[in-house]
N, CA, C and O atoms as a CHARMM CRD file, in Angstrom:
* protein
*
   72
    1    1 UNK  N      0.84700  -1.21000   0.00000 PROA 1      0.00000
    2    1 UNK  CA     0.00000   0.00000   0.00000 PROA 1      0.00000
    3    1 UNK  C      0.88000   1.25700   0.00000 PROA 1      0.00000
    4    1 UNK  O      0.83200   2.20600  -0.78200 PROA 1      0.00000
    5    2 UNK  N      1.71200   1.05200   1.07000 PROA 2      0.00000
    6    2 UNK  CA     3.00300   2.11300   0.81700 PROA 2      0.00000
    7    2 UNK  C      3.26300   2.48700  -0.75700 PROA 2      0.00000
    8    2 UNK  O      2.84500   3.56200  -1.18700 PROA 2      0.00000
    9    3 UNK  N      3.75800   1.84000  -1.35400 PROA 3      0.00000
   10    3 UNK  CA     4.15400   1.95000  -2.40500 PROA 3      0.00000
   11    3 UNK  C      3.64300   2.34500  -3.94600 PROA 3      0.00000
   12    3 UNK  O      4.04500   2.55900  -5.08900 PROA 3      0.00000
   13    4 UNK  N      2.52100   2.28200  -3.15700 PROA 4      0.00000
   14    4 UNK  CA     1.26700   2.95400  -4.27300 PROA 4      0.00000
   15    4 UNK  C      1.08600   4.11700  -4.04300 PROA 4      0.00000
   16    4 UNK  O      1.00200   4.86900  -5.01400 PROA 4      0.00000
   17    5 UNK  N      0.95700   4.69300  -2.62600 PROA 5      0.00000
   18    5 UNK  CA     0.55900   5.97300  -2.42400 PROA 5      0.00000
   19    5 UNK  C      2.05600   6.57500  -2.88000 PROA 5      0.00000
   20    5 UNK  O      1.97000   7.48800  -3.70100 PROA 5      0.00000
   21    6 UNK  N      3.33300   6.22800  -2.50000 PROA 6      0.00000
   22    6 UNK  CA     4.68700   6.45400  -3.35000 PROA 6      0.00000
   23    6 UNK  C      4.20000   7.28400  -4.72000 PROA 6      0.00000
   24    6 UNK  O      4.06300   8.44500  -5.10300 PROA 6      0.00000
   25    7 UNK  N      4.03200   5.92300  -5.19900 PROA 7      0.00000
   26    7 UNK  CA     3.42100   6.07000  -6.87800 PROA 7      0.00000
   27    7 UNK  C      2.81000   7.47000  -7.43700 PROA 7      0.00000
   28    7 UNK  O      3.19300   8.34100  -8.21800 PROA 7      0.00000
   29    8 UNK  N      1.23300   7.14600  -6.33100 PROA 8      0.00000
   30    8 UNK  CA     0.55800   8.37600  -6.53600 PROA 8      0.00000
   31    8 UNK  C      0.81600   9.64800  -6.70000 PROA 8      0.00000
   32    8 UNK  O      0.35600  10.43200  -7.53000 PROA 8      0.00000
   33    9 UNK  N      1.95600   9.88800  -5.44600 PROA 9      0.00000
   34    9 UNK  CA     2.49100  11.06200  -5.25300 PROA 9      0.00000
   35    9 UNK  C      3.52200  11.54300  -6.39600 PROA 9      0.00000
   36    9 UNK  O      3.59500  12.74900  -6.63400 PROA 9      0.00000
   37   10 UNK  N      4.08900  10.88900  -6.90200 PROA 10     0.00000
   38   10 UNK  CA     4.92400  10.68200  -8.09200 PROA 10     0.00000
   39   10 UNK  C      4.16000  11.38600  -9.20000 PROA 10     0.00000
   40   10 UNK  O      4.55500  12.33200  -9.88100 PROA 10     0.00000
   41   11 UNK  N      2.83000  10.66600  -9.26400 PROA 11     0.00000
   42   11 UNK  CA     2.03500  11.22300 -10.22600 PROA 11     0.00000
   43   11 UNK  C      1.47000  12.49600 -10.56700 PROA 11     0.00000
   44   11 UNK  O      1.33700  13.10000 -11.63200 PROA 11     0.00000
   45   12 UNK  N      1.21400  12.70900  -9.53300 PROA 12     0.00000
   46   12 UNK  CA     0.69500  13.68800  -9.05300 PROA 12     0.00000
   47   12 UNK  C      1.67800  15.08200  -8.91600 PROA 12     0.00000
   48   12 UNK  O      1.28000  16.24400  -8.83300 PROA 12     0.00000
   49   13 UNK  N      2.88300  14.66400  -8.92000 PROA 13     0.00000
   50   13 UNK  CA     3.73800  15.95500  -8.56700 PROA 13     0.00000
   51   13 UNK  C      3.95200  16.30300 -10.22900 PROA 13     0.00000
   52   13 UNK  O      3.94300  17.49400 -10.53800 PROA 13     0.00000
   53   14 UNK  N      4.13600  15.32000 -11.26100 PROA 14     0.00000
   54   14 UNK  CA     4.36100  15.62900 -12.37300 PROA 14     0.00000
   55   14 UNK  C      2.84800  15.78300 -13.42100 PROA 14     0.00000
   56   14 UNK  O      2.84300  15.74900 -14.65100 PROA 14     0.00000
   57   15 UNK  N      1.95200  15.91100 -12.74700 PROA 15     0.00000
   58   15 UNK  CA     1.07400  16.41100 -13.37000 PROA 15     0.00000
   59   15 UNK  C      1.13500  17.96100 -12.79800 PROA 15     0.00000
   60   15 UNK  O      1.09700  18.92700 -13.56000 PROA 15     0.00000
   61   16 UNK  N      1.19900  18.03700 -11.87000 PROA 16     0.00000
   62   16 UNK  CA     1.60700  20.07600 -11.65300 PROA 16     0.00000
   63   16 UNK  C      2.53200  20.19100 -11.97200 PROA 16     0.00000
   64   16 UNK  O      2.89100  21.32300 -11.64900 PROA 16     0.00000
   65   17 UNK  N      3.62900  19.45400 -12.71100 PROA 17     0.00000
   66   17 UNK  CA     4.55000  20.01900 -13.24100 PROA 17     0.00000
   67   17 UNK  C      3.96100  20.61000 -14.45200 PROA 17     0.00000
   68   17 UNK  O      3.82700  21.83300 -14.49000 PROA 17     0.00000
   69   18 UNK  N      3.56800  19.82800 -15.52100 PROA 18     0.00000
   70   18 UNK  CA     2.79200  20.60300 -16.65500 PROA 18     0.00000
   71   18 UNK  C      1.33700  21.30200 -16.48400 PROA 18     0.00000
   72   18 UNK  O      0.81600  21.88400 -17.43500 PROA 18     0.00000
């Protein structure tokens, strides 16, 4: 589960990147 929310956050930071 850890490692998904990891993920998420990942995702998530590079979608406010663009």
């Amino acid at each position: 589960m850890t490692a998904f929310i990891h993920l998420s956050s990942r995702v998530t930071i590079l979608c406010l990147r663009f």
